[in-house]
C-alpha distance (Angstrom), angle and dihedral (degrees) to the residues before:
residue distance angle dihedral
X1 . . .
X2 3.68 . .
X3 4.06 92.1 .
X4 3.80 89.7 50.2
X5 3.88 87.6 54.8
X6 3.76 97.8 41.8
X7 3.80 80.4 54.1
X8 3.88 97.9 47.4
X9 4.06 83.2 56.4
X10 3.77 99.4 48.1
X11 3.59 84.1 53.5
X12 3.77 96.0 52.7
X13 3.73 91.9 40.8
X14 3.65 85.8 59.6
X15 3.16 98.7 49.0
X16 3.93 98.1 53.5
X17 3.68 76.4 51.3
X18 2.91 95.1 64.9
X19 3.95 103.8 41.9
X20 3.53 87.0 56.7
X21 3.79 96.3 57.0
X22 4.27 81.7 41.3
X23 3.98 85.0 52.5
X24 4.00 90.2 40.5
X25 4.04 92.7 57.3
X26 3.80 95.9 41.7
X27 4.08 91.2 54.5
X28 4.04 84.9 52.2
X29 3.33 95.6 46.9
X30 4.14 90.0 47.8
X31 3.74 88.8 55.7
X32 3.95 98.8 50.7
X33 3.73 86.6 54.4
X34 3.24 96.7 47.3
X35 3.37 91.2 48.8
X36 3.89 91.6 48.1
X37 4.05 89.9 46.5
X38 4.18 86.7 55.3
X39 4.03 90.6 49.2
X40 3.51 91.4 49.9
X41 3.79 89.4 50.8
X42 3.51 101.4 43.7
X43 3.96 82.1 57.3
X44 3.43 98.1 45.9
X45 3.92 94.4 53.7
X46 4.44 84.1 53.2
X47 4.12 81.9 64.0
X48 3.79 113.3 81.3
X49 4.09 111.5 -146.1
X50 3.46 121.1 -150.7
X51 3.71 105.5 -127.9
X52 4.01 108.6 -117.3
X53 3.69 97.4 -121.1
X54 3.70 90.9 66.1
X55 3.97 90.8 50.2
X56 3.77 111.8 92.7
X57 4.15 139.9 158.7
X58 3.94 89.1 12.5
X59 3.75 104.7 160.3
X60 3.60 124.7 -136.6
């Protein structure tokens, strides 16, 4: 009985082992796209838009 519950807790240990290194790799992964998402805006904002009520006869 007191293998089969030694057992039972290696296994959970494991597992929150696990999750954490799950957890770990999704907070990375959050931060490189948030890091792309600012690039991308910081470029955007160096590109001036014509606003659409100046654009007229464009052909298409």
């Amino acid at each position: 009985m007191k293998e089969t519950r030694k057992i039972e807790e290696m296994k959970e240990m494991r597992e929150l082992e696990e999750s954490e290194k799950s957890k770990d790799n999704a907070v990375k992964c959050d931060r490189e796209i948030d890091k792309f998402i600012q690039q991308i805006q910081l470029n955007a904002k160096k590109c001036q838009m014509d606003p659409f009520d100046r654009l007229e006869n464009i052909p298409y």
